[in-house]
C-alpha positions as CSV (number, residue, x, y, z in Angstrom):
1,X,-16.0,-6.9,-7.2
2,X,-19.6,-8.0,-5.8
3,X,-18.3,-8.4,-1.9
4,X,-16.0,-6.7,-0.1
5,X,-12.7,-8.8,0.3
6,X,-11.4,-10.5,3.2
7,X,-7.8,-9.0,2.9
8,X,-6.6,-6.1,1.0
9,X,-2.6,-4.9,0.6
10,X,-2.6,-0.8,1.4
11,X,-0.3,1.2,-0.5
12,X,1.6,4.2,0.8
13,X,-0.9,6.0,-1.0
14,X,-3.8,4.8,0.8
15,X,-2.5,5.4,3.9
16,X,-1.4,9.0,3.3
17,X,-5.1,9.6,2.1
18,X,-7.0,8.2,5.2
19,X,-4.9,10.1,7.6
20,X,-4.6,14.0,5.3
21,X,-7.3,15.2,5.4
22,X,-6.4,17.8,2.5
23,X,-5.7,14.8,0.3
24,X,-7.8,14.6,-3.0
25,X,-8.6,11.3,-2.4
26,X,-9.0,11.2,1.1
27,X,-13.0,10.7,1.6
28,X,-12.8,7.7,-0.6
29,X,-9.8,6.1,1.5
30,X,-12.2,6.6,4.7
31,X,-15.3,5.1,2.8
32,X,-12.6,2.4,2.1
33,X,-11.6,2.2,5.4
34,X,-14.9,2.3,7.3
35,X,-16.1,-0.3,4.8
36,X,-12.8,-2.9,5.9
37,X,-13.7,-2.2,9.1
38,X,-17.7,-3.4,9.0
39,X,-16.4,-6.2,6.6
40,X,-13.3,-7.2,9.2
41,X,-10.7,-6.6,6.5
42,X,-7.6,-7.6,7.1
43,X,-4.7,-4.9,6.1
44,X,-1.8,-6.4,4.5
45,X,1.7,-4.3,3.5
46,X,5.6,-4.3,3.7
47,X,7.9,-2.8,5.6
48,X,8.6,-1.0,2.5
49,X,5.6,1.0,2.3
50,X,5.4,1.4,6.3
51,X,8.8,3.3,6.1
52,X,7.5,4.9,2.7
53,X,4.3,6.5,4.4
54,X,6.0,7.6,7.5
55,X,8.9,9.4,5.5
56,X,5.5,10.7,3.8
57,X,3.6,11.7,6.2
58,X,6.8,13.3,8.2
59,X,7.3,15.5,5.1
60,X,4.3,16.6,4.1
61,X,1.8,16.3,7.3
62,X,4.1,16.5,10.5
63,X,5.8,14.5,13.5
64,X,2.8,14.0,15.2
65,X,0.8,12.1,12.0
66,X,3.5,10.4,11.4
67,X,3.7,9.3,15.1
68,X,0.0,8.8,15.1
69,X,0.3,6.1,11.8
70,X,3.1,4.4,14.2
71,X,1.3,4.0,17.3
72,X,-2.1,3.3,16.1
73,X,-2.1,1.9,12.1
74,X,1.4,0.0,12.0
75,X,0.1,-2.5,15.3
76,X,-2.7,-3.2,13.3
77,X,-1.4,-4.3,10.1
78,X,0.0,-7.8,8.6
79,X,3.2,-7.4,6.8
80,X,4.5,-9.6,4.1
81,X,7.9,-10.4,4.7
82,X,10.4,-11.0,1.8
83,X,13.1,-13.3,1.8
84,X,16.3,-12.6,-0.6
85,X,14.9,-13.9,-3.8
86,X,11.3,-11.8,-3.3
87,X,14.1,-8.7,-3.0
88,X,15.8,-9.5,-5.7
89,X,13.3,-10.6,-7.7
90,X,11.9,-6.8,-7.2
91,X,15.4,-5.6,-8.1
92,X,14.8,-7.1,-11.9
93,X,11.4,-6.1,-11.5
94,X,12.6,-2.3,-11.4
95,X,15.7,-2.6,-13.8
96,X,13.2,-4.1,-16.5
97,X,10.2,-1.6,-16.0
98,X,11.4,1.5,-13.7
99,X,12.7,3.7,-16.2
100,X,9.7,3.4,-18.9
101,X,6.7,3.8,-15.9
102,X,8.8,5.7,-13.5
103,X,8.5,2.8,-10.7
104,X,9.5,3.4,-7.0
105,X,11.4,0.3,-6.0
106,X,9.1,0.1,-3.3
107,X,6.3,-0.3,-6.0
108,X,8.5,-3.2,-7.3
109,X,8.6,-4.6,-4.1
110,X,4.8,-4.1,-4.0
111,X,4.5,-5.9,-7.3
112,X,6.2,-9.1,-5.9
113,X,4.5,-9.7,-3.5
114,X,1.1,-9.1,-4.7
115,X,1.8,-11.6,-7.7
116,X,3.2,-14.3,-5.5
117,X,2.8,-14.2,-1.8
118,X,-1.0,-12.2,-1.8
119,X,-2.1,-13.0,-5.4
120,X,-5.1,-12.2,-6.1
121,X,-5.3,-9.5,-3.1
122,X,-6.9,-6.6,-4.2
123,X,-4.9,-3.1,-3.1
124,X,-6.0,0.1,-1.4
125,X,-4.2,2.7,-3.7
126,X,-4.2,6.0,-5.4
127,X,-1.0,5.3,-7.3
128,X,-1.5,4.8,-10.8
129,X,1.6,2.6,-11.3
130,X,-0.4,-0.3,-9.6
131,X,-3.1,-0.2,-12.3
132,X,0.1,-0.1,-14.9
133,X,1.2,-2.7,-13.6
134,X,-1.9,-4.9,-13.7
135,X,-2.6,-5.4,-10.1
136,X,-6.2,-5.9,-8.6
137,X,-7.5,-2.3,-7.0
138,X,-9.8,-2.1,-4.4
139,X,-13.0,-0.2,-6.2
């Protein structure tokens, strides 16, 4: 990608990254990040992965990073909403391909609404899944 897009969806992944430090991939989600930031990025998610990376974040990092993505990320962000045939188009999206690439349904979810509602968005991710699944990643 020559320029730095205008909006990019952020995976649970991504998030996780920017805010742990120990993460392997966490100096390239803040070159990511700072790079949005100059650029005026807009973030773009679910609910679904919000809920996903504060479970995450509770788990591995602690309350108060998980409080911390709450208070300061989540205001930030746009979220896609999904209406009842987005959900259960996800729904057939994990019964046909969860079992053979080990899909979160919240990746299905992800998949939805980056082919239909933000096609063409590229995604801030780590998760291999995404790239299985054909979707644009940030580079």
């Amino acid at each position: 990608m020559n320029s730095w897009p205008r909006r990019v969806f952020c995976d649970t992944s991504f998030f996780f990254a920017c805010l742990e430090a120990r993460d392997a991939h966490h100096a390239q989600a803040v070159a990511w990040l700072e790079q949005s930031e100059r650029r005026q990025t807009a973030f773009w998610t679910t609910w679904e992965v919000i809920g996903e990376t504060v479970t995450l974040l509770r788990r591995r990092s602690g309350y108060d990073r998980a409080q911390e993505f709450i208070r300061q990320v989540v205001p930030a962000l746009h979220t896609a909403e999904l209406d009842g045939s987005a959900r259960q188009e996800s729904l057939e999206v994990f019964l046909r391909f969860a079992q053979d690439k080990e899909l979160s349904l919240c990746d299905c979810i992800s998949f939805v609404v980056l082919t239909t509602r933000l096609a063409h968005t590229s995604t801030a991710t780590f998760d291999k899944h995404f790239q299985m699944l054909g979707l644009p990643i940030l580079r």
